[in-house]
C-alpha positions in Angstrom: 58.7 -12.0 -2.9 58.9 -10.9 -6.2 57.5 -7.7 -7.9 54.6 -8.0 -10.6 55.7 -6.9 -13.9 54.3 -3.7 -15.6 52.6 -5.3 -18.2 51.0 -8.1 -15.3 49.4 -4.7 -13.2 48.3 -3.4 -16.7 46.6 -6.4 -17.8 44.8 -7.0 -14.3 43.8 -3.5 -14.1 42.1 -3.2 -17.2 41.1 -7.1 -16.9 39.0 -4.7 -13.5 38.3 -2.5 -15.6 36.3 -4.5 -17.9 34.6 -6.4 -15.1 33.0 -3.4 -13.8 32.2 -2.4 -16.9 30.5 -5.4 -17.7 28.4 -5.1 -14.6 27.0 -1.7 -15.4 26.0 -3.0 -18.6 24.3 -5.6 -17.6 23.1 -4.5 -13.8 23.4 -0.9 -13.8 21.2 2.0 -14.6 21.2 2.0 -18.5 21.1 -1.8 -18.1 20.1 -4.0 -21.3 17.3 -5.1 -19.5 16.1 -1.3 -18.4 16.2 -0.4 -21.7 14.2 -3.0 -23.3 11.4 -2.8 -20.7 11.6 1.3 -21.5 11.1 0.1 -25.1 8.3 -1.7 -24.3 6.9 1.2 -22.1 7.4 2.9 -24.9 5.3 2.0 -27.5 2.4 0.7 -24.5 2.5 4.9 -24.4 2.4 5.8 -28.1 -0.5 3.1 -29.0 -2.2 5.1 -25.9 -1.6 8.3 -27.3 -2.8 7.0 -30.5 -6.0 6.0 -29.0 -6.6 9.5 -26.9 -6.2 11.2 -30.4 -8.6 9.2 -32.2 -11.0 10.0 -29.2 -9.8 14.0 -29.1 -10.9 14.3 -33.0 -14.0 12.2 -32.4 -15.2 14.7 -29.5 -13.7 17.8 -31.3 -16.1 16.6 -34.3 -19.1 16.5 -31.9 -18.4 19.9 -30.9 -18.2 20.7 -34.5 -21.3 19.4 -35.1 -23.0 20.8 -32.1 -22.0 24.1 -33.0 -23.2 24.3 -36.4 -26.6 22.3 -36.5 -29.8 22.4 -35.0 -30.2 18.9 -36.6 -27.7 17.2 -34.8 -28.7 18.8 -31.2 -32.2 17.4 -32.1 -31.3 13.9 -32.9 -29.0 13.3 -29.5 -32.0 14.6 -27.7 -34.4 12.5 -29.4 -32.1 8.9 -29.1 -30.2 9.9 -25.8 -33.2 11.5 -24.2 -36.2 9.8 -25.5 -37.6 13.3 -26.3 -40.5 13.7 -28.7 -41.7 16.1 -30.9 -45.6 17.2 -29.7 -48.4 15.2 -31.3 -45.5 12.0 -32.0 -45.8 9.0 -30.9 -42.3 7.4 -29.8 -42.4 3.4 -30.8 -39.3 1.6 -29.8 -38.4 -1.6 -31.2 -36.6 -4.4 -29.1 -33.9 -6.6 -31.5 
């Protein structure tokens, strides 16, 4: 039996080489397909974040508000408490 040539062992090892490499692209950890389903998790997280800072500024606003004004403290307890002034009469209107 004959001996393979240098340049045969060279070629089949990195021939290996590329297989495997190949495979981790496609299979492994850092896969094309992990990193487009981290992509998509991704922005799923920023339009979430988004969202919890739209409602952070709306509460933060309410606090705001709350703080400063008699007027606003009066008007959530009159349409979220049904609380009346005395001698008013409350009349609610069904649409």
């Amino acid at each position: 039996m004959r001996a393979m040539p240098v340049s045969r062992v060279v070629t089949v090892v990195l021939l290996l080489l590329l297989v495997m490499l190949q495979y981790q692209i496609w299979t492994g950890r850092g896969s094309v397909h992990r990193v487009a389903l981290m992509k998509t998790e991704l922005e799923r997280q920023r339009e979430t974040n988004a969202q919890l800072e739209q409602d952070i500024a709306r509460v933060q606003s309410e606090i705001q508000d709350l703080k400063e004004g008699v007027a606003t403290v009066e008007e959530k307890a009159r349409y979220e408490m049904g609380m009346v002034k005395p001698n008013e009469v409350f009349v609610q209107i069904a649409h």
